[in-house]
N, C-alpha and C positions, 0 to 999 in steps of 0.2 A: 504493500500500500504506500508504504514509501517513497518507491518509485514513482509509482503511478500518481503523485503528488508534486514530483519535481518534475516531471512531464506536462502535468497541467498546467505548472509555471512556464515551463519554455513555449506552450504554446501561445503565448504573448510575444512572442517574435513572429508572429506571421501578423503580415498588414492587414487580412480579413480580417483575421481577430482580433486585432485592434477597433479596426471599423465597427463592430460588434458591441466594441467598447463605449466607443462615444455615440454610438446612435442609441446604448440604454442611457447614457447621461444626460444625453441633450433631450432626449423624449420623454424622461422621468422631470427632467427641469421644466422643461415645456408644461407638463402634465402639472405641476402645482404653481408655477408661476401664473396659470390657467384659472385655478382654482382661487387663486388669493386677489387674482383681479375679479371673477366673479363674487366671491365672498366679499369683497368689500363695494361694490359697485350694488349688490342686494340691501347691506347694513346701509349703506350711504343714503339711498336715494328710498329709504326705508325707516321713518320714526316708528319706532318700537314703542317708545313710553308718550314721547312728547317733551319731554325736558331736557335742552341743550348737552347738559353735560353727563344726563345719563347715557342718553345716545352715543356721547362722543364715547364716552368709557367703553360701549360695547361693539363701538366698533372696532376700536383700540383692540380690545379683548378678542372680540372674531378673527381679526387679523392676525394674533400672534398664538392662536388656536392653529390658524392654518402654518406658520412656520415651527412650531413645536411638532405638530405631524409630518412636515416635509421630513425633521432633522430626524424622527423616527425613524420612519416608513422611509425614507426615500432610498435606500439599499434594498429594499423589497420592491418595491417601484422599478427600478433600477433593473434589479432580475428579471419581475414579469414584462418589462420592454424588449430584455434583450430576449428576451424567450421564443420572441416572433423570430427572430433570425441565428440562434442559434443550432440550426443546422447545420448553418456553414460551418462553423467551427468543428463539430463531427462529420460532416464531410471531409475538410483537411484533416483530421485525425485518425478517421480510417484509410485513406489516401495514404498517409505516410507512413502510417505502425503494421495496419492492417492491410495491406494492398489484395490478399486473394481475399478476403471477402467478398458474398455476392449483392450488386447494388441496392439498397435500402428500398423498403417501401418509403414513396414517396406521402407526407401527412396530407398532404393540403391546404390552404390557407385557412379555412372554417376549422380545422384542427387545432392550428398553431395557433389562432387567436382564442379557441377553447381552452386551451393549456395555457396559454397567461392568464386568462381569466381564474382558473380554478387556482394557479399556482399563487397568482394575487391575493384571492380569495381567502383559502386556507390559510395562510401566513397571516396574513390581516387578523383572520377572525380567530386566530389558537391564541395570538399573540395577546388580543382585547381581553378573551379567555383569562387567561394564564396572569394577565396585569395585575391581580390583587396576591396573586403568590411574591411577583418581582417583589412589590412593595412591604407586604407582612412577613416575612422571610427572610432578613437579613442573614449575612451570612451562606444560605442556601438559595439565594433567588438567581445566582448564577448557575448552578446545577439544576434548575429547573429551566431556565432560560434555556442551556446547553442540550438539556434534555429532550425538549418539547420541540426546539427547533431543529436541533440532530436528527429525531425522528420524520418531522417535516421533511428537509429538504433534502436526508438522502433517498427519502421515498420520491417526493418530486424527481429529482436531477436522477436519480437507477432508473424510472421508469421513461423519463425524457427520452435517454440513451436506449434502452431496451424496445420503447415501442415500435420504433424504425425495423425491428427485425423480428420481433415476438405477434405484434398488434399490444392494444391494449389489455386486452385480459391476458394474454399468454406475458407481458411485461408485469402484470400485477403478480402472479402466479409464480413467474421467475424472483419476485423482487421478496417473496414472503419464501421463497426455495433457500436463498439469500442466507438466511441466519440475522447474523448481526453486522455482517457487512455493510449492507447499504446506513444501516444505521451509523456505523463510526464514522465510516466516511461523510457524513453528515454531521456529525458532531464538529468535524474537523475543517468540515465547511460552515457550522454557524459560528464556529471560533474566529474564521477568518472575515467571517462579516462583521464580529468587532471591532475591527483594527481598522482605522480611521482613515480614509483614501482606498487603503488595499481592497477594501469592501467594494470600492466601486469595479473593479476588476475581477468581482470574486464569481462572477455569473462566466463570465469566457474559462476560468481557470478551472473552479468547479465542473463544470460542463465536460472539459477534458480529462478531469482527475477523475469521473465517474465513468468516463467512455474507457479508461484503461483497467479502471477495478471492475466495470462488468465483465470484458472482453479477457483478461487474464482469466476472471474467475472462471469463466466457461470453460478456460485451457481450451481455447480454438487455437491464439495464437500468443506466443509474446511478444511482444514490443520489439518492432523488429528495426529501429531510427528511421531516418530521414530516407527515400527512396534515395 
C-alpha cells in the first residue's frame, strides 16, 4: 500500500492530472463564490425584521455562514468536481502501470454527474451526522473524524476505480470482498484531506493510490512504471 501511495503522488506529474486539479478548484471556487453572491443579494434586497441594524447583523451573519462552509466543505466540493473528470487520471494510470488490460466500460456522463452527486452527498451529510461527536468528544473526535470518513471515501474512491470494470454492483461486491483495505486506504486518504493545500490535490492523488490498491489487490498485475 505503500507503494501504491507514492504512485498516487507521482501521478501529479502528468499535465492531465494537473488539469484535473485546477478544474476541481476553480469549479468548487466558482460553486461558493456563486452561492455567497446569491446569499447575500437574497439577505440584501430582503428585510427580514425591518430594523436597520438587525438586518445589517444578519446579513453580516449569512454571509460569513457561507465562508465558514466554503473553509469546511470546500475539499469535499473540490473532490465531487473533480469526480466528473477523473477518469482521465485512470485512464493515464492504467495506460502506464497497466497497459494489457482490457479497455474500461465507458460511464457516461449521466453516470459521472450521479457519482459527484452521491459522493457530494454522502460526505456532506455523515459529516453534518457525525458534527456533535467532533464537538463533544474531545480528545476522540479525531478518531471518529478518521473513522467515519476512512470508511466514506475509501468506499467512494474503491468503487470509482472498480466500477469501470466490475459495473456497479459487481464494484460494491468487490469492495465489501475487500476486507479492510479499501477502508485504510481511506483512512489515509481522509488524513490527507487534513493537510492544508495538499487536500486540494488529494482527489487526482487519491484516485491513483486506489487505482493501484485495487488493481495489485486483484494480483492481475503489478505496477509495471512508465511505458
Amino acid at each position: 500500500m505503500i507503494r501504491a501511495l507514492v504512485l498516487g503522488f507521482a501521478q501529479l506529474s502528468d499535465p492531465a492530472s494537473r488539469r484535473v486539479v485546477l478544474f476541481g478548484v476553480v469549479g468548487a471556487a466558482a460553486a461558493f463564490i456563486g452561492l455567497f453572491v446569491l446569499v447575500q443579494w437574497l439577505l440584501l434586497g430582503t428585510p427580514l425584521v425591518g430594523l436597520a441594524w438587525v438586518d445589517t447583523a444578519i446579513d453580516v451573519l449569512g454571509g460569513l455562514l457561507v465562508l465558514v462552509a466554503a473553509w469546511i466543505l470546500f475539499p469535499g466540493v473540490v473532490a465531487a468536481v473533480s469526480s466528473l473528470v477523473l477518469d482521465r487520471v485512470l485512464d493515464d494510470v492504467e495506460r502506464r502501470h497497466y497497459p494489457h488490460l482490457p479497455p474500461p466500460r465507458p460511464p457516461g456522463l449521466l453516470a459521472e454527474v450521479a457519482t459527484a452527486l452521491r459522493f457530494l452527498a454522502v460526505v456532506v451529510a455523515v459529516n453534518v451526522v457525525a458534527l456533535p461527536l467532533y464537538l463533544t468528544l474531545p480528545g476522540l473526535n479525531l478518531a471518529v473524524y478518521y473513522t467515519v470518513n476512512g470508511y466514506l471515501l475509501g468506499r467512494e474512491y474503491f468503487e470509482l476505480v472498480a466500477i469501470r470494470r466490475l459495473g456497479r454492483r459487481g464494484a460494491a461486491d468487490a469492495r465489501r470482498a475487500a476486507g479492510l483495505r479499501p477502508f485504510a486506504a481511506g483512512a489515509i486518504i481522509a488524513f490527507l484531506s487534513t493537510v492544508p493545500l495538499l487536500n486540494l490535490f488529494v482527489p487526482v492523488v487519491a484516485t491513483a493510490f486506489m487505482a493501484h490498491v485495487y488493481h495489485t489487490m486483484n494480483g492481475r498485475l503489478r505496477p509495471a512504471g512508465r511505458p
